[in-house]
C-alpha positions in Angstrom: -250.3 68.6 -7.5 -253.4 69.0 -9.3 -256.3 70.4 -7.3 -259.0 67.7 -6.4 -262.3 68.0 -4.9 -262.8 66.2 -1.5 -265.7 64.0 -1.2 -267.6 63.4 1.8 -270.8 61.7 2.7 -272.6 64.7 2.6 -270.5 67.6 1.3 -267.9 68.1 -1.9 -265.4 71.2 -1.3 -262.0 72.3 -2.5 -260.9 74.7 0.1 -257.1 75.6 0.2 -255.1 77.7 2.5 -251.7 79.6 2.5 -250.4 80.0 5.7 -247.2 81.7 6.4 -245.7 81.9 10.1 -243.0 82.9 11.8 -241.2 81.7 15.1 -240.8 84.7 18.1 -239.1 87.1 17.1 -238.5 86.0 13.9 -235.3 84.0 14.9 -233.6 82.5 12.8 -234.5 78.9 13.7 -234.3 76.9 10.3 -230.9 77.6 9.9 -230.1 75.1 12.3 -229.0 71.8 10.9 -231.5 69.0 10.8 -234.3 71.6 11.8 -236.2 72.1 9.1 -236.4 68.5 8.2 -237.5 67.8 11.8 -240.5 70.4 11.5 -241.7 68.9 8.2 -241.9 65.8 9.3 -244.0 67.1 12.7 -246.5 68.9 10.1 -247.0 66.2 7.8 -248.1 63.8 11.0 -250.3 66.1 12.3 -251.8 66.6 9.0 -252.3 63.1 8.4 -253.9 62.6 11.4 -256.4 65.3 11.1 -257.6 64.9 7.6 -255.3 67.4 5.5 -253.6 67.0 2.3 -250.4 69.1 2.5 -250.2 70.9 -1.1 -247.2 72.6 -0.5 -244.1 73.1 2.6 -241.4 75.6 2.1 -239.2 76.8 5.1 -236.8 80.0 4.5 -234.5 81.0 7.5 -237.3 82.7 9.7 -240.4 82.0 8.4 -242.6 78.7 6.9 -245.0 78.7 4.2 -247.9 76.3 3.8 -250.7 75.7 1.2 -252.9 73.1 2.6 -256.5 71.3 1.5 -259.3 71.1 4.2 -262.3 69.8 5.2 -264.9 72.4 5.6 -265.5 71.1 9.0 -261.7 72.8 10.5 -261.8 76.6 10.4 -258.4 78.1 9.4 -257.9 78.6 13.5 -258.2 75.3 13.9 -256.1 74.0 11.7 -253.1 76.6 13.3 -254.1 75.5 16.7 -253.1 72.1 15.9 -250.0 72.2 13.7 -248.4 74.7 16.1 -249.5 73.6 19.4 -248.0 70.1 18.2 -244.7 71.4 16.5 -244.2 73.3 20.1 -244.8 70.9 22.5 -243.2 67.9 20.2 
């Protein structure tokens, strides 16, 4: 996906995160069958709902990698806050 810049009323930014996390322990969680699809699916509604493009998923057996466009409005915090809290809870 080519980079774009995001246009808002007031502002133009291209600001792009990697995050990489892993579950407690680093168990071995994707393994399980159906899992990992589950999880991406979970991201990519949060994401849509809070305004970020999703450049990149990748999910190996204890750890997830993501590379995803913001507003400059969410700190990277933020952003973690949500997409975990939800996956958890969900």
């Amino acid at each position: 996906m080519e980079n774009k810049y995001r246009r808002t009323q007031t502002t133009v930014s291209l600001i792009n995160y990697h995050f990489v996390f892993c579950p407690r322990y680093r168990r071995k969680i994707f393994n399980i069958e159906g899992l990992e699809d589950r999880f991406k699916t979970l991201v990519k509604n949060k994401c849509k709902e809070i305004d970020i493009e999703i450049i990149a998923i990748e999910c190996d057996k204890d750890h997830t990698h993501m590379f995803l466009n913001s507003l400059p409005t969410l700190s990277p915090s933020d952003i973690m806050q949500n997409i975990k809290g939800y996956t958890s809870k969900i």
